[in-house]
LOLO-266574 format. One record per residue (C-alpha): residue in three letters; residue number from 0; x, y, z. Coordinates in steps of 0.001 Angstrom, whole numbers, plus 524288, in hexadecimal, padded with zeros to 5 digits. Layout:
<sites>
     r     k      xx      yy      zz
   ALA   NUM       X       Y       Z
...
</sites>
This chain:
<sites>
     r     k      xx      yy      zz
   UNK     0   82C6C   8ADAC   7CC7B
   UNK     1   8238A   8AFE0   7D929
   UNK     2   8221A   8A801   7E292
   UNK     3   81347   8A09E   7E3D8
   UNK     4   80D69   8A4F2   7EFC2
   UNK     5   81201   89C4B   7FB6C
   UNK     6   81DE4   897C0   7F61A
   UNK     7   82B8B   89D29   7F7C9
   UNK     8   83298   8A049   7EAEA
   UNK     9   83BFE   89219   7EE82
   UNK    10   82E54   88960   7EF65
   UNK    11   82A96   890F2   7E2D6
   UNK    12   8385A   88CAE   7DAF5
   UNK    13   83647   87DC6   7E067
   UNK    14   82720   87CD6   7DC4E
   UNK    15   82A89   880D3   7CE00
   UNK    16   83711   878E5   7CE8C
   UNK    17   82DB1   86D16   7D079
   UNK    18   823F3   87286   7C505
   UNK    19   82E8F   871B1   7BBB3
   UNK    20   832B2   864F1   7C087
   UNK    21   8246D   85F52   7BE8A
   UNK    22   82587   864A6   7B001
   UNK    23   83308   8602F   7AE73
   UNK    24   82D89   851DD   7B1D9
   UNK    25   820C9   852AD   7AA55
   UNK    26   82952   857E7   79F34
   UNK    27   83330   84C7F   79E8E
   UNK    28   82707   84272   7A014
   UNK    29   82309   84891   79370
   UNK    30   82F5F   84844   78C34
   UNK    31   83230   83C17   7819B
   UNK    32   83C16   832CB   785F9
   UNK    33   847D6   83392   78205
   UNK    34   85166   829A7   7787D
   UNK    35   85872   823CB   78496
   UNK    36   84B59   822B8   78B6C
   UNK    37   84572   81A4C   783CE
   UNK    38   8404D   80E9E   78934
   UNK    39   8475C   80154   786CC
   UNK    40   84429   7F271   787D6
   UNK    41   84DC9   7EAA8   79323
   UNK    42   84F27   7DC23   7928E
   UNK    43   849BD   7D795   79F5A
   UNK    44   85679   7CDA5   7A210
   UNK    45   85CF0   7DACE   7A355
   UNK    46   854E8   7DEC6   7AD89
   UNK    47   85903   7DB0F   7BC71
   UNK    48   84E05   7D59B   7C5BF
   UNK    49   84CFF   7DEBF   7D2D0
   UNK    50   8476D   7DA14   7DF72
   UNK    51   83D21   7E280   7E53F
   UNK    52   841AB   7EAE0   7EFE1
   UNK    53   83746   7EC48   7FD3C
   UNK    54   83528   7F74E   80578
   UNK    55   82B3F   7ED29   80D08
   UNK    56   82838   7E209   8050A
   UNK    57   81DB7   7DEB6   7FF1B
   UNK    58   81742   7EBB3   8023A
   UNK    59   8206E   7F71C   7FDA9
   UNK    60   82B8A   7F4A6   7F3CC
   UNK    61   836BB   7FE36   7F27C
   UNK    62   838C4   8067B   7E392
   UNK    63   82807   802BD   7E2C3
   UNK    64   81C01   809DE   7E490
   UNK    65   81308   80563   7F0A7
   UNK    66   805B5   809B3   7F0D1
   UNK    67   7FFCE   80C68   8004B
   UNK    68   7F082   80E54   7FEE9
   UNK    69   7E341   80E92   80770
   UNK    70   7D922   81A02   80AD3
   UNK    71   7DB08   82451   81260
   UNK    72   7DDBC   81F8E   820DA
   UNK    73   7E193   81289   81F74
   UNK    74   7EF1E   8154E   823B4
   UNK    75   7F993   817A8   81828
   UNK    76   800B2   8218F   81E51
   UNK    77   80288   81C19   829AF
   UNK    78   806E4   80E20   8224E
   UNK    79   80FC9   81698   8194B
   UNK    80   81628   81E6B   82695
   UNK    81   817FE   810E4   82BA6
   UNK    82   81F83   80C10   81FA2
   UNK    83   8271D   81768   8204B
   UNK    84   829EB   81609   82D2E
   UNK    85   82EBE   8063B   82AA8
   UNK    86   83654   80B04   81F53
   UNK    87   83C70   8157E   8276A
   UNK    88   841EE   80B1B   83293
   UNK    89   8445D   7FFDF   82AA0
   UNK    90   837CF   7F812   83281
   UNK    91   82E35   7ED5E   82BFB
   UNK    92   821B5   7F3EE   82630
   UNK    93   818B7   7EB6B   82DAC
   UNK    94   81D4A   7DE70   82BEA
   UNK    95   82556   7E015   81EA7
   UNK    96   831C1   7DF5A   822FF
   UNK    97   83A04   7EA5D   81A94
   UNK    98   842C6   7E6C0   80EBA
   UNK    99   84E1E   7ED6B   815C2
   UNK   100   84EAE   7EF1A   824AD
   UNK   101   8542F   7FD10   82054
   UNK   102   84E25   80B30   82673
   UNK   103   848C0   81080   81A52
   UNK   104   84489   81EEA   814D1
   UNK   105   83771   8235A   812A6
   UNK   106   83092   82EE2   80A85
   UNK   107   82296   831E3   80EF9
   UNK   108   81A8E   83C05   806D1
   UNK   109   80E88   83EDD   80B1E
   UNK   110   803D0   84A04   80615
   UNK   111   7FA5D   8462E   80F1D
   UNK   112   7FEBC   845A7   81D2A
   UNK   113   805AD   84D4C   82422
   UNK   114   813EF   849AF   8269D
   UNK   115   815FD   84E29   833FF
   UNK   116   80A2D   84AE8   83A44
   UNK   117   805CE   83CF2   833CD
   UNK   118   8101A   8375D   82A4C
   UNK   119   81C73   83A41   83564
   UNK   120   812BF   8380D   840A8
   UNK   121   80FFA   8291F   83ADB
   UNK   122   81E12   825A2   83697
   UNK   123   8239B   829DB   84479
   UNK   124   81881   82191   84A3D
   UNK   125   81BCA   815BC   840E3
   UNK   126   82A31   8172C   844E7
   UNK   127   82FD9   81D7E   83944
   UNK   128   83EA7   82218   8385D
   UNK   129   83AEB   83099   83488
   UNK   130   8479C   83356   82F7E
   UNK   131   846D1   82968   82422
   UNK   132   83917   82F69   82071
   UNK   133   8384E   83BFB   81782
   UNK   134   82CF6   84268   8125B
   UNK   135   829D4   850EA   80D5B
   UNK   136   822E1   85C48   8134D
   UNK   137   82345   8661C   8091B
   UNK   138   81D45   8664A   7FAC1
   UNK   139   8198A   85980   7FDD1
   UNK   140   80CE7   8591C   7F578
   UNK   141   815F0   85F21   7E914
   UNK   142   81D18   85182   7E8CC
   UNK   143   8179A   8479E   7DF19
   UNK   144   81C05   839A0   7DA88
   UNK   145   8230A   840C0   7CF3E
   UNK   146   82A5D   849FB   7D680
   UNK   147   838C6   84B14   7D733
   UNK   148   83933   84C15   7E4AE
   UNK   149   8335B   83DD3   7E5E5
   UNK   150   840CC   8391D   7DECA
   UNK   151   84724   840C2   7E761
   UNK   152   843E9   83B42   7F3A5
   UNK   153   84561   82EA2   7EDE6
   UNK   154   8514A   8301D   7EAD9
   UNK   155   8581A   8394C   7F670
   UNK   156   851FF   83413   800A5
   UNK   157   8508C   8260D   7FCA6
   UNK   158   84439   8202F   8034D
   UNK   159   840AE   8126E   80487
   UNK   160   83152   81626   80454
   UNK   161   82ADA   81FEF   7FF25
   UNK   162   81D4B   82411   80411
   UNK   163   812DE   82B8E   7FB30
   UNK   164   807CC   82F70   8028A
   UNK   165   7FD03   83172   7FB20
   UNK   166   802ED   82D89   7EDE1
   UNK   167   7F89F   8368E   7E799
   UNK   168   7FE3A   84266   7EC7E
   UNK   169   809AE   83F98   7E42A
   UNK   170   804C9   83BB4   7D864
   UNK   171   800D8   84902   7D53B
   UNK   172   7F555   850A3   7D693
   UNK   173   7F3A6   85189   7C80E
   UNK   174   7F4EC   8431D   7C512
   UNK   175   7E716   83B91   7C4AA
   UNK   176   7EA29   82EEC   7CBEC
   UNK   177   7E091   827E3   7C4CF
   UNK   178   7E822   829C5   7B6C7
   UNK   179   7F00C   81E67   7B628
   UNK   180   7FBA8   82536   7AD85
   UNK   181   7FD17   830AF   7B610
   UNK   182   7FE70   8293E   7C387
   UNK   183   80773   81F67   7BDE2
   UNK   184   81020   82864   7B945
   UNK   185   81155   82FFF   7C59A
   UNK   186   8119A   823DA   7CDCD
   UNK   187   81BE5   81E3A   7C3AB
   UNK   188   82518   8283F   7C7B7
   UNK   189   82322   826A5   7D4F3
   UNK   190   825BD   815FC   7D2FD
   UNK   191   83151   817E1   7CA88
   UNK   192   83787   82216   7D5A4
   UNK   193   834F7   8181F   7DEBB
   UNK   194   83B2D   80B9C   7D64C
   UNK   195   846C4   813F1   7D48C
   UNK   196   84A7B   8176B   7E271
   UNK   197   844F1   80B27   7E783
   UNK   198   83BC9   81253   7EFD5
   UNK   199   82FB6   80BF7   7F74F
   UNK   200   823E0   81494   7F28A
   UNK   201   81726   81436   7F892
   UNK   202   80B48   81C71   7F568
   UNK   203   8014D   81E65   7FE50
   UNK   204   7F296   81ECF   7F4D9
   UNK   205   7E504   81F48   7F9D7
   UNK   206   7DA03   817C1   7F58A
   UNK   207   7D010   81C31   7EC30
   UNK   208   7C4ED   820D9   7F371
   UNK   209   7B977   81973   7ECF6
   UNK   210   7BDD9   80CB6   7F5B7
   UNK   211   7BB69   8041A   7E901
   UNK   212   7C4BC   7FAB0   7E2AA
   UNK   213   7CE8C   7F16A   7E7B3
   UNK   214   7DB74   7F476   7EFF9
   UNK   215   7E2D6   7F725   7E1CB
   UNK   216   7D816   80062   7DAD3
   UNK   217   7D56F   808B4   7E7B5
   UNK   218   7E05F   80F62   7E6CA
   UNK   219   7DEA5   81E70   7E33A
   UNK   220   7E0F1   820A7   7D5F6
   UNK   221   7E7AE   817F1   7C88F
   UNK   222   7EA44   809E3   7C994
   UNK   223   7F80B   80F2B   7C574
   UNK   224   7FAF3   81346   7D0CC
   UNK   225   7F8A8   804C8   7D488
   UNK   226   8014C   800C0   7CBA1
   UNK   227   80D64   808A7   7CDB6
   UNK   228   80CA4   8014B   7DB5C
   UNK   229   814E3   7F519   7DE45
   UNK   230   80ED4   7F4CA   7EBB2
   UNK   231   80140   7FA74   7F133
   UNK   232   7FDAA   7F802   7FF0F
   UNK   233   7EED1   7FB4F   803A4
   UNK   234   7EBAF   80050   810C7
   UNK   235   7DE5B   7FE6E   814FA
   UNK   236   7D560   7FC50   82584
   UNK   237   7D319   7EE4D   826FC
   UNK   238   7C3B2   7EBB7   8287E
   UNK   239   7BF09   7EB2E   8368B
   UNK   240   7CC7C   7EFCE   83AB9
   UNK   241   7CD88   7FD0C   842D0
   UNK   242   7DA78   7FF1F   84045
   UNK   243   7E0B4   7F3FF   8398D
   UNK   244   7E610   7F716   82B1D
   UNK   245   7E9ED   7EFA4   820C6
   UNK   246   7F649   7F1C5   81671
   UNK   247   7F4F0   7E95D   80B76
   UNK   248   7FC2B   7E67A   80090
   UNK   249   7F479   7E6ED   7F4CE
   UNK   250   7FF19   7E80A   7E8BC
   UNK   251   80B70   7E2E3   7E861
   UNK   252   81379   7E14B   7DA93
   UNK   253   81FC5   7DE30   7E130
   UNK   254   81D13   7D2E2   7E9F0
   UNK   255   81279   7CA8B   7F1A5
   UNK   256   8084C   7D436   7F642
   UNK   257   80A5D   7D6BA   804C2
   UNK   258   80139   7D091   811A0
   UNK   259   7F72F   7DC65   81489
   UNK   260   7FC03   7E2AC   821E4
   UNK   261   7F26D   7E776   82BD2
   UNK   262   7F60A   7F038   835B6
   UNK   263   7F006   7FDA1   83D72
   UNK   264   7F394   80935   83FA7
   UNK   265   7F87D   80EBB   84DA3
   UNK   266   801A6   81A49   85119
   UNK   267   8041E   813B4   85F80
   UNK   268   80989   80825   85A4A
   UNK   269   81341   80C40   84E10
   UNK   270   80867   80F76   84595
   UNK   271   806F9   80518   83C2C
   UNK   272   804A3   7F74A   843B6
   UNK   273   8056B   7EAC8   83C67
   UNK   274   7FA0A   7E1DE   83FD1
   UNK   275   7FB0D   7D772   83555
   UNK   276   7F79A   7D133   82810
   UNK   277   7F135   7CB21   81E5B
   UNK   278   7EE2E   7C9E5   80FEA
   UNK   279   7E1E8   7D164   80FDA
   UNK   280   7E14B   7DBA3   8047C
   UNK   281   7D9AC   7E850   8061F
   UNK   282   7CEDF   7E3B5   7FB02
   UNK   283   7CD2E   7D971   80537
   UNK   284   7CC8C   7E395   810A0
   UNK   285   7C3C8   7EAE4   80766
   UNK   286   7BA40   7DFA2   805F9
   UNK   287   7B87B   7E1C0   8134E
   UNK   288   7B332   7EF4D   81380
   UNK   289   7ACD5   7EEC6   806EF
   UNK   290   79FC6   7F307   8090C
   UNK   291   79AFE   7EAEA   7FCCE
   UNK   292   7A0E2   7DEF8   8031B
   UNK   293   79F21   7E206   81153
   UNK   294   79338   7DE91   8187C
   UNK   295   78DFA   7E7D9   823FD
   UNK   296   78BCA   7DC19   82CB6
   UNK   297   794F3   7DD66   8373F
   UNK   298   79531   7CFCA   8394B
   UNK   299   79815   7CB49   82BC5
   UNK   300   7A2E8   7D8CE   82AEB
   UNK   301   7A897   7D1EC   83849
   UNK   302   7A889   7C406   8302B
   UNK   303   7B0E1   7C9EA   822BF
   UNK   304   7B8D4   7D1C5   82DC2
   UNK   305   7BB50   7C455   832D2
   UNK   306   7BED3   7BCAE   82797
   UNK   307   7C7BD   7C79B   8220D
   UNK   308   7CF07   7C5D9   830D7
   UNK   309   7D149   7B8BC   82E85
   UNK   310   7D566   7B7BB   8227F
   UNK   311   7E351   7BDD2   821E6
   UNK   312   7E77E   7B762   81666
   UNK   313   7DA73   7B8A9   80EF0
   UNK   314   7D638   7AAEC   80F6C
   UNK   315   7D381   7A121   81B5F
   UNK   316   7CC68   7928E   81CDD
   UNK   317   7BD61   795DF   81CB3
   UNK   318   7BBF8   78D94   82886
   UNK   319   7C5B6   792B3   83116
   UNK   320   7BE4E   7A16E   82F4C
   UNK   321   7B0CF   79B11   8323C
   UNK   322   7B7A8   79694   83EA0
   UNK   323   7BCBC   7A254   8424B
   UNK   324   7AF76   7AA10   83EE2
   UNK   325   7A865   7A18F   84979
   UNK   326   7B2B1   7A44E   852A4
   UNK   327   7B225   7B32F   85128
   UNK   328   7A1FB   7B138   85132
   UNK   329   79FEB   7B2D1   84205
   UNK   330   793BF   7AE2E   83AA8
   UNK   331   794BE   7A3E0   8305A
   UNK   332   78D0F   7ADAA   82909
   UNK   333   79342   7B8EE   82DCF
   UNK   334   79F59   7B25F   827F3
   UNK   335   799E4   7AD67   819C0
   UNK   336   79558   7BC3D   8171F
   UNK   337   7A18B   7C24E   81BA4
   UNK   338   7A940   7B750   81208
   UNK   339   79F72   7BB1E   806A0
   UNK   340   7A082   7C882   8088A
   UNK   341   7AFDD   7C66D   80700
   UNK   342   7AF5C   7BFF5   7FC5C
   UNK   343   7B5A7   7B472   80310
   UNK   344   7B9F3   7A886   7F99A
   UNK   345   7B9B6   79CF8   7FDF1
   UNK   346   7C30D   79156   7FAB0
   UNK   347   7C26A   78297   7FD33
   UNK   348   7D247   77BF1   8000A
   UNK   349   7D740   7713F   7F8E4
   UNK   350   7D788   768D5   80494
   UNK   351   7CFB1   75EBF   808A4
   UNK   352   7C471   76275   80C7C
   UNK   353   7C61A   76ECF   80824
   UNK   354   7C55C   77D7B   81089
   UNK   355   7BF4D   78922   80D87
   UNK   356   7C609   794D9   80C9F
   UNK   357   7C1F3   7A1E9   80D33
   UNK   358   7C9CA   7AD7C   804F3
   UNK   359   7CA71   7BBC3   8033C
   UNK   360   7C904   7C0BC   7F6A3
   UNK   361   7D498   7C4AF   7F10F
   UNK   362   7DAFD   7B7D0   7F7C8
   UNK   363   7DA2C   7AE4A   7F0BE
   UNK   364   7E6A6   7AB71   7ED2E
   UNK   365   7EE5C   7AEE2   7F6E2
   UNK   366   7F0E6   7A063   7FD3C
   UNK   367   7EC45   7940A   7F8B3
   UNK   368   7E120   78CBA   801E0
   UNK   369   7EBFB   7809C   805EA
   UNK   370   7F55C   78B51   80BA5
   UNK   371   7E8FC   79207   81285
   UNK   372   7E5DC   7836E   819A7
   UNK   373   7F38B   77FAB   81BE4
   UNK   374   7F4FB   78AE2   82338
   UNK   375   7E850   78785   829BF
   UNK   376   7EC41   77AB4   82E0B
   UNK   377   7FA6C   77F87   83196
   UNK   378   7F213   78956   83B6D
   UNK   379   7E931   77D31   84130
   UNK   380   7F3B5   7748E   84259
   UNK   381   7FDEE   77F97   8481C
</sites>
């Protein structure tokens, strides 16, 4: 048989050696299941408990799926070349101090950037141990979730993370990511490859470009891919910010969903630099910018910038704000139409008399209104 135009009779032999492959697998999806395959009832006292194992608790668990996602800009590649580059040294991810002190492995596959002159370029710059990072060069848009190269790797070279980056380019360009069936089963195989060689997966999705929904539904494409996720971490500008980001943690099936992280971006400094954190979520960032929600009064913007600022852990004593608006030359008003506009509740204490406090949406449960004025006294009295 000729060769195709462009291709040397070897890349000819390896091309249909992966066609038959692809039937092979399609073929043996099709076929009945056999007598010993059946499936079987086990008594769950026969079943041992297993701790979860942490690549950097509570944000990426190892043999799980992680989702990274935010628009294009907002920094992913850059996070993901600086998890790498922890992984690949044995260093805390921010402040998450590692499961094991360990130097680790990491595969990166990109279809987007270039390797040489952005993904390399950003893990030198974040300090990464190169030679504990592998990626591919060639045929690297042939390699889907399904794959058997993907077990390969796994399985050779033995990587503690895993980086997919974008996930859709390896779901297949004939899969419709909104058809729940298809995009679980490809990212089933993907999950169960990663539960069997206790590998830390992340994939790296965009956000759907309408800008509607909440942090779970804007995520391009079927809730499944949700769902396969033990983890999902949003990326997203803070409001009023230049160049401060925030990382938060907006799924987590394993454990206690983790503080959101801000930090900025800045090659002369290591790349990623941690700046702080809070419990903020990004539908509370979004409230922010929501044109529906925001006025265009700068000085009522400046007011919900301001109680967003000072209000870390999404709730704070009424009075203590108001004070702290006059100081910072904030109108009573100013301040009552930025809280509105928030949707801010507001909760009366159990003490005697009673406080006000003022919570984000979303925060209401997050610590009870006697721990919020111990604290405060504990701060006067300190």
């Amino acid at each position: 048989m000729a060769a195709k135009k462009g291709r040397t009779s070897e890349e000819e032999a390896a091309a249909i050696d992966k066609e038959i492959e692809a039937i092979d697998r399609e073929l043996r999806k099709q076929e009945p299941r056999a007598v010993n395959e059946r499936v079987s009832l086990v008594c769950m006292s026969d079943i041992e408990e297993e701790d979860v194992e942490w690549l950097y608790p509570p944000y990426v668990p190892r043999g799980k799926v992680t989702i990274c996602a935010a628009y294009p800009g907002a920094g992913k590649t850059y996070l993901m070349c600086y998890m790498a580059a922890c992984v690949s040294t044995g260093r805390q991810f921010f402040n998450q101090i590692p499961f094991s002190d360990n130097p680790g492995r990491v595969i990166y596959l990109t279809a987007e950037d270039g390797i040489g002159d952005t993904i390399k370029k950003r893990l030198r710059i974040c300090g990464a141990d190169m030679m504990n990072i592998a990626t591919v060069l060639d045929n690297k848009t042939q390699l889907m979730f399904d794959s058997p190269e993907i077990e390969d790797f796994m399985k050779n070279y033995r990587p503690d993370l895993m980086i997919f980056d974008p996930f859709q380019a390896y779901i297949g360009a004939e899969i419709d990511m909104n058809a729940p069936n298809r995009t679980r089963e490809k990212l089933g195989y993907i999950s169960e490859l990663a539960e069997k060689y206790k590998v830390a997966v992340v994939l790296i999705c965009h956000f759907n470009k309408n800008g509607k929904g909440d942090a779970i539904t804007r995520v391009l494409g079927s809730t499944d891919i949700m769902g396969i996720c033990r983890s999902y971490i949003a990326l997203g500008p803070v409001p009023g910010e230049d160049d401060m980001k925030f990382m938060s943690h907006e799924k987590s099936s394993l454990d206690k969903r983790g503080k959101t992280i801000l930090f900025e971006i800045d090659p002369d400094k290591g790349g990623i630099v941690y700046l702080g954190e809070n419990n903020l979520t990004m539908d509370d960032y979004t409230a922010i910018r929501n044109k529906k929600r925001v006025s265009n009064a700068p000085a009522v913007e400046a007011a919900k910038q301001f109680i967003v600022s000072n209000m870390p852990e999404g709730r704070r004593l009424a009075n203590e704000l108001k004070n702290l608006a006059t100081a910072n030359k904030i109108s009573d008003g100013s301040l009552q139409r930025a809280r509105e506009e928030l949707g801010i509740i507001t909760r009366k204490t159990k003490e005697f008399p009673p406080k006000s406090i003022w919570i984000l949406p979303g925060h209401e449960n997050d610590k009870t209104d006697s721990e919020l004025l111990q604290k405060n006294l504990k701060l006067q009295t300190g």
